[in-house]
DOTOR-250174 format. One record per residue: residue number from 1; residue in one letter; x, y, z of N, C-alpha, C, CB in turn. Coordinates in nm, 4 decimals, m for minus. Glycine has a CB too. Layout:
<recs>
<NUM, A, <X, Y, Z>, <X, Y, Z>, <X, Y, Z>, <X, Y, Z>>,
...
</recs>
This chain:
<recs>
<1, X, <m1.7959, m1.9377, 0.3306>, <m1.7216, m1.8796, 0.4423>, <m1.7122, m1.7286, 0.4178>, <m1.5779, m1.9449, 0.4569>>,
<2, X, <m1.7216, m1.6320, 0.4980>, <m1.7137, m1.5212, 0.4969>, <m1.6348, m1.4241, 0.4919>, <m1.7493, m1.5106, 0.5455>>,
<3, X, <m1.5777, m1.3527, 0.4343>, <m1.4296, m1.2803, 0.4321>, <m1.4447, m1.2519, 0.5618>, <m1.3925, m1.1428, 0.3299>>,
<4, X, <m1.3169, m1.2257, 0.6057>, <m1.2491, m1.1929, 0.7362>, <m1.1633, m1.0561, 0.7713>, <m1.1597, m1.2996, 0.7539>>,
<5, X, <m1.2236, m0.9629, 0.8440>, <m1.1150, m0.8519, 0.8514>, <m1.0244, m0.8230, 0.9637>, <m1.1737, m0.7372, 0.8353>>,
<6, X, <m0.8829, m0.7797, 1.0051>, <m0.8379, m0.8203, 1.1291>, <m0.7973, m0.6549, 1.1332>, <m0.7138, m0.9611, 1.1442>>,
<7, X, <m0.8283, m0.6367, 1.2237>, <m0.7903, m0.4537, 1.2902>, <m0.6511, m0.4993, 1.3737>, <m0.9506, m0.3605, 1.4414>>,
<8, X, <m0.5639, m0.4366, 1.3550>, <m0.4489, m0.4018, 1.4612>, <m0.3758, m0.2905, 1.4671>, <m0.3555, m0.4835, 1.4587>>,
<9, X, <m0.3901, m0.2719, 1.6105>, <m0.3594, m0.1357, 1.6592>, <m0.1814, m0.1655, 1.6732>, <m0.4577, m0.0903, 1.8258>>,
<10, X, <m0.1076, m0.0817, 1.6121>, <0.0320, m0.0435, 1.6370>, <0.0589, m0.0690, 1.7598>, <0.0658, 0.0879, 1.6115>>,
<11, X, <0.0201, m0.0208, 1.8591>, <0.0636, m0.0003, 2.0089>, <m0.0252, m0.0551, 2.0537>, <0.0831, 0.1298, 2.0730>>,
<12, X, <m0.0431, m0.1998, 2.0722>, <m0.1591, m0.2245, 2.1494>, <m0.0797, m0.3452, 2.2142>, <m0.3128, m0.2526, 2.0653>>,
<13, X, <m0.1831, m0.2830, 2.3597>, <m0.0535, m0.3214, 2.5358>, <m0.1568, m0.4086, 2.5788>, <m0.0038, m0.1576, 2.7015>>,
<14, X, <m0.2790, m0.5133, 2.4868>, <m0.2797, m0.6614, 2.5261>, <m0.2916, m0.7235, 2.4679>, <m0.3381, m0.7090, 2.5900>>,
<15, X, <m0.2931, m0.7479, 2.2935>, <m0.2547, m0.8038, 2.1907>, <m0.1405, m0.7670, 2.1599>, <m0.3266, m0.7941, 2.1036>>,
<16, X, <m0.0214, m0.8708, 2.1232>, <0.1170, m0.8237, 2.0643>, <0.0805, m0.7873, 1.9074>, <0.2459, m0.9557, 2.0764>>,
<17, X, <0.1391, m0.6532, 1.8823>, <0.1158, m0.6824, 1.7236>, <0.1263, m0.7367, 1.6387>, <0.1326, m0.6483, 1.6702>>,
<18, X, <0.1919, m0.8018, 1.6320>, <0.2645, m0.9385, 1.5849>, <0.1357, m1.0151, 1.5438>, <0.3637, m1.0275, 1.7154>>,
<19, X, <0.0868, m1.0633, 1.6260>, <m0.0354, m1.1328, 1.6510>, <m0.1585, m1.1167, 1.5109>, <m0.0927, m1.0632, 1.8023>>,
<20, X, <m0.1622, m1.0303, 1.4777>, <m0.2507, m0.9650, 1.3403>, <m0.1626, m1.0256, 1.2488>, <m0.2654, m0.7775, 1.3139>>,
<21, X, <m0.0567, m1.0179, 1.2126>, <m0.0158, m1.0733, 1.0808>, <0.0288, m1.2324, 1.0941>, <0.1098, m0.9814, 1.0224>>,
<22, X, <0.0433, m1.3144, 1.1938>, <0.0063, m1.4477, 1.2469>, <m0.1312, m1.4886, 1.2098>, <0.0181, m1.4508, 1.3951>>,
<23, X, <m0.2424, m1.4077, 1.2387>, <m0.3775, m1.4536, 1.1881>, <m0.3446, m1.4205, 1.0550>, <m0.5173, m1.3830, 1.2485>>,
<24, X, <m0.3410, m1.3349, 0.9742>, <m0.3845, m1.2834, 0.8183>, <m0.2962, m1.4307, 0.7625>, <m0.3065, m1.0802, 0.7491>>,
<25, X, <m0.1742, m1.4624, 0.7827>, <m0.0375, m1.5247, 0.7137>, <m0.2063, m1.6640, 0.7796>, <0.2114, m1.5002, 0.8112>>,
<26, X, <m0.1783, m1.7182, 0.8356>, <m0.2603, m1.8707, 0.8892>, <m0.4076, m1.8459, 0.7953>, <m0.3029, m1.8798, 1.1131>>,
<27, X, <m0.4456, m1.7515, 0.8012>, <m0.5886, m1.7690, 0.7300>, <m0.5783, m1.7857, 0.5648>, <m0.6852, m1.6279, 0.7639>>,
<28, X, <m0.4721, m1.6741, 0.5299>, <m0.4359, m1.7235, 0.3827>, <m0.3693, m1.8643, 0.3532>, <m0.3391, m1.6246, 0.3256>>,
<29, X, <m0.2906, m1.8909, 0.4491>, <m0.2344, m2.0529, 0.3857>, <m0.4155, m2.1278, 0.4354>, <m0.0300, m2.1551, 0.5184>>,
<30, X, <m0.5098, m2.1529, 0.4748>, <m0.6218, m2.1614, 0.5113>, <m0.6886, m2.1498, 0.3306>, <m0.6559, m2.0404, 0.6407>>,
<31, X, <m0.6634, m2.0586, 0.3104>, <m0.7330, m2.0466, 0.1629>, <m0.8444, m1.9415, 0.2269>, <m0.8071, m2.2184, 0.0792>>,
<32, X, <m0.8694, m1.8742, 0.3151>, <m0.9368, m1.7906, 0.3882>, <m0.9494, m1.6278, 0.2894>, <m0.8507, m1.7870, 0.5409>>,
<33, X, <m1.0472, m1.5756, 0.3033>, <m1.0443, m1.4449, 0.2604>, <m1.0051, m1.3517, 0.3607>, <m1.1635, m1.4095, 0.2101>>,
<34, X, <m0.9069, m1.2867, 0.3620>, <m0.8562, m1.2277, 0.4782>, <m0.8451, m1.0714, 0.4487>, <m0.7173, m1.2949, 0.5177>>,
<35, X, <m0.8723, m0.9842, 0.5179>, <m0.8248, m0.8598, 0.4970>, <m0.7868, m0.8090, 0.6499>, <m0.9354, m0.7698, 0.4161>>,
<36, X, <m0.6654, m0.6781, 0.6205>, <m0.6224, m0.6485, 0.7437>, <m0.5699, m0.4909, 0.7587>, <m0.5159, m0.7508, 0.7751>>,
<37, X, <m0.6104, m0.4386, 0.8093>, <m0.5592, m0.2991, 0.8362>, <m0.4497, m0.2973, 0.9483>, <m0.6801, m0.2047, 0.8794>>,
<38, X, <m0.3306, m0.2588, 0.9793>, <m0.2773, m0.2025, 1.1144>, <m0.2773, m0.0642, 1.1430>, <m0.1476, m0.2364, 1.1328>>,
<39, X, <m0.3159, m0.0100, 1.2307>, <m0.3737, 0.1574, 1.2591>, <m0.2285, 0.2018, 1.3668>, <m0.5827, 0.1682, 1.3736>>,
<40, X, <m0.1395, 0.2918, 1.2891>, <m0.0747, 0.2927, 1.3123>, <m0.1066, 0.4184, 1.4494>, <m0.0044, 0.2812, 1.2038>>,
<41, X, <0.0099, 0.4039, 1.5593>, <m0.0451, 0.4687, 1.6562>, <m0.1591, 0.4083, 1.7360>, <m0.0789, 0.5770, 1.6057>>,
<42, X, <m0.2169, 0.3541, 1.7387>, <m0.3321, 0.2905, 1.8060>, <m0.2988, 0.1779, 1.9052>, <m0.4229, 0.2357, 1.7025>>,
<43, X, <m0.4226, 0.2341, 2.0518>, <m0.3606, 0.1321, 2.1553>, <m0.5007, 0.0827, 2.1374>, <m0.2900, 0.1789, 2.3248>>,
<44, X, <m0.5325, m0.0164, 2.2063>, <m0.6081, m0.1657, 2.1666>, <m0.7163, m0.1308, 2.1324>, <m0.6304, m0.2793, 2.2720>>,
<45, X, <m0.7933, m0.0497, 2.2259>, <m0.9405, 0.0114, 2.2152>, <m0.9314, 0.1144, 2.0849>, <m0.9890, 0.1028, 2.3713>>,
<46, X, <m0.7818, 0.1976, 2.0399>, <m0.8360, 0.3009, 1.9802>, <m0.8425, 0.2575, 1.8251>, <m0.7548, 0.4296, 2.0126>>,
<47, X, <m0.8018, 0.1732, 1.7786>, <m0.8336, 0.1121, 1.6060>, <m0.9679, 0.1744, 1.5498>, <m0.8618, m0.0809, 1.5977>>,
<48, X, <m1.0769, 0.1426, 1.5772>, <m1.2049, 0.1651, 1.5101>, <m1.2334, 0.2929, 1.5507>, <m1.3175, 0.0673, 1.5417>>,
<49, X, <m1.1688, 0.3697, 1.6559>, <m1.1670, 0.5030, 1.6846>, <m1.0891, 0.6284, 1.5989>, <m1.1206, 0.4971, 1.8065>>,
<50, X, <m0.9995, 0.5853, 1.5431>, <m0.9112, 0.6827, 1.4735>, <m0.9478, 0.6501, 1.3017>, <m0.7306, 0.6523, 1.5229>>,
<51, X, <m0.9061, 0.7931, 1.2399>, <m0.9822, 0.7810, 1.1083>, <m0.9905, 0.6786, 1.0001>, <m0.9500, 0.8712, 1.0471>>,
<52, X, <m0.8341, 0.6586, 0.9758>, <m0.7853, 0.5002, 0.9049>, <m0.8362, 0.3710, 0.9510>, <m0.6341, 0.4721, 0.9233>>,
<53, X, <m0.8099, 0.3430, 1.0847>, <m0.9098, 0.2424, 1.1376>, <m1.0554, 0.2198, 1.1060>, <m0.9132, 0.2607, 1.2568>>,
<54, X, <m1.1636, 0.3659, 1.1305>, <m1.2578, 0.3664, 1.1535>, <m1.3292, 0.3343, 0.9249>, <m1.2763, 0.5190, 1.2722>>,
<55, X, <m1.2020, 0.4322, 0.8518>, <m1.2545, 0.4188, 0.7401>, <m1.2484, 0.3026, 0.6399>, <m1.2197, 0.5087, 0.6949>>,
<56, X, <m1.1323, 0.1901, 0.6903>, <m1.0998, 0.0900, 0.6449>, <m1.2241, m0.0357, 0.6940>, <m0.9523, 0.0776, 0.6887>>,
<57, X, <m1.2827, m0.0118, 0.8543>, <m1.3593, m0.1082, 0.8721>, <m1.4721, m0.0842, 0.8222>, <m1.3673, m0.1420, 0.9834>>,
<58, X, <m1.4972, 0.0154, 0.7513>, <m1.6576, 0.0769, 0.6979>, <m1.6381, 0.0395, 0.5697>, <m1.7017, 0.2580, 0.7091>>,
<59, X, <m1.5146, 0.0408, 0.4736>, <m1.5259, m0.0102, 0.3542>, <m1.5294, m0.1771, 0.3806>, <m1.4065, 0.0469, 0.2620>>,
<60, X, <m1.4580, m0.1849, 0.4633>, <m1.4927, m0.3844, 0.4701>, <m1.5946, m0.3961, 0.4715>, <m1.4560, m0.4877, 0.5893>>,
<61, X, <m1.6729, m0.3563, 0.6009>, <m1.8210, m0.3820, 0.5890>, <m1.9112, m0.4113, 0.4443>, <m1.8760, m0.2622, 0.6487>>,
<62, X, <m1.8824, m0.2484, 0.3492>, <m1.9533, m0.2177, 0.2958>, <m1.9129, m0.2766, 0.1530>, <m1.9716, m0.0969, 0.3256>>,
<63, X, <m1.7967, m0.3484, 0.1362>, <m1.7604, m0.4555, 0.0184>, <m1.8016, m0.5843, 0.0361>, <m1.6181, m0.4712, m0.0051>>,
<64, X, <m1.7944, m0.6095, 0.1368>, <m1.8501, m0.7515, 0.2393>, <m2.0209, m0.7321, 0.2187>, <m1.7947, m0.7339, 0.4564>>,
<65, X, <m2.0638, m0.6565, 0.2244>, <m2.2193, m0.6885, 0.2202>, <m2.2811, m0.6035, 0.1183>, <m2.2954, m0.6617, 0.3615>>,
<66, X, <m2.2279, m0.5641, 0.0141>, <m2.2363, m0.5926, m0.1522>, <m2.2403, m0.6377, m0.2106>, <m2.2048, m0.5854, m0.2166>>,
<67, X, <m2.2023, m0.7565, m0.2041>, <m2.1809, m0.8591, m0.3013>, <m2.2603, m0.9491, m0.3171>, <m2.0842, m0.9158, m0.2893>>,
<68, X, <m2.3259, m0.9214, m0.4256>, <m2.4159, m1.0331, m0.5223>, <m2.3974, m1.1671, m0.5478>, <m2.4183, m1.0003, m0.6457>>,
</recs>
Protein backbone atom coordinates (compact mmCIF):
# COMPACT_ATOMS: atom_id res chain seq x y z
CA UNK A 1 0.00 0.00 0.00
CA UNK A 2 1.32 3.31 -0.69
CA UNK A 3 1.95 6.13 1.75
CA UNK A 4 -0.67 8.66 1.66
CA UNK A 5 -0.38 12.48 1.77
CA UNK A 6 -3.44 14.77 2.72
CA UNK A 7 -3.06 18.69 1.83
CA UNK A 8 -5.43 20.98 3.83
CA UNK A 9 -5.99 24.32 3.25
CA UNK A 10 -6.84 26.41 6.59
CA UNK A 11 -9.65 28.28 4.94
CA UNK A 12 -11.02 26.10 2.64
CA UNK A 13 -14.92 27.09 1.74
CA UNK A 14 -15.68 23.34 0.31
CA UNK A 15 -13.86 20.95 2.39
CA UNK A 16 -14.37 21.62 6.23
CA UNK A 17 -11.00 21.55 7.73
CA UNK A 18 -11.75 19.36 10.04
CA UNK A 19 -12.10 16.88 7.40
CA UNK A 20 -8.03 16.40 6.88
CA UNK A 21 -7.42 15.32 10.34
CA UNK A 22 -10.67 12.81 10.20
CA UNK A 23 -8.79 11.19 7.21
CA UNK A 24 -5.03 11.24 8.77
CA UNK A 25 -6.72 10.00 12.59
CA UNK A 26 -8.97 6.91 10.27
CA UNK A 27 -5.98 6.02 8.12
CA UNK A 28 -3.61 5.65 11.10
CA UNK A 29 -6.03 3.55 13.25
CA UNK A 30 -6.09 1.72 9.45
CA UNK A 31 -2.38 1.01 10.08
CA UNK A 32 -2.10 3.33 6.87
CA UNK A 33 1.02 5.44 6.12
CA UNK A 34 -0.31 8.78 6.36
CA UNK A 35 1.25 12.11 6.04
CA UNK A 36 -0.39 15.56 6.25
CA UNK A 37 0.38 19.13 5.86
CA UNK A 38 -2.37 21.99 6.76
CA UNK A 39 -1.35 25.28 4.73
CA UNK A 40 -2.23 27.70 6.84
CA UNK A 41 -4.15 30.60 5.14
CA UNK A 42 -5.12 28.62 2.18
CA UNK A 43 -8.53 28.47 0.40
CA UNK A 44 -9.16 25.08 -1.37
CA UNK A 45 -7.41 25.61 -4.70
CA UNK A 46 -4.53 27.58 -3.02
CA UNK A 47 -2.55 24.57 -0.88
CA UNK A 48 -0.14 23.35 -3.65
CA UNK A 49 0.03 27.04 -4.65
CA UNK A 50 1.61 28.69 -1.65
CA UNK A 51 5.22 27.92 -0.57
CA UNK A 52 4.67 25.44 2.51
CA UNK A 53 2.04 23.66 0.63
CA UNK A 54 3.85 23.56 -2.59
CA UNK A 55 7.33 22.47 -0.57
CA UNK A 56 5.85 19.84 1.67
CA UNK A 57 4.07 18.08 -1.42
CA UNK A 58 7.48 17.96 -3.35
CA UNK A 59 9.24 16.39 -0.40
CA UNK A 60 6.35 13.73 -0.19
CA UNK A 61 6.67 13.04 -3.59
CA UNK A 62 10.28 12.88 -3.48
CA UNK A 63 10.53 10.49 -0.13
CA UNK A 64 7.68 8.46 -1.60
CA UNK A 65 9.53 7.62 -4.75
CA UNK A 66 12.98 6.99 -3.17
CA UNK A 67 12.61 4.34 -1.59
CA UNK A 68 14.36 1.19 -2.27
Amino acid sequence: IPPIFILSAENDEVIPPYVGGQLEKRGQDLGLEISRKEVRGAMHTEGPMKVDGREALVKFVLDSTSRV
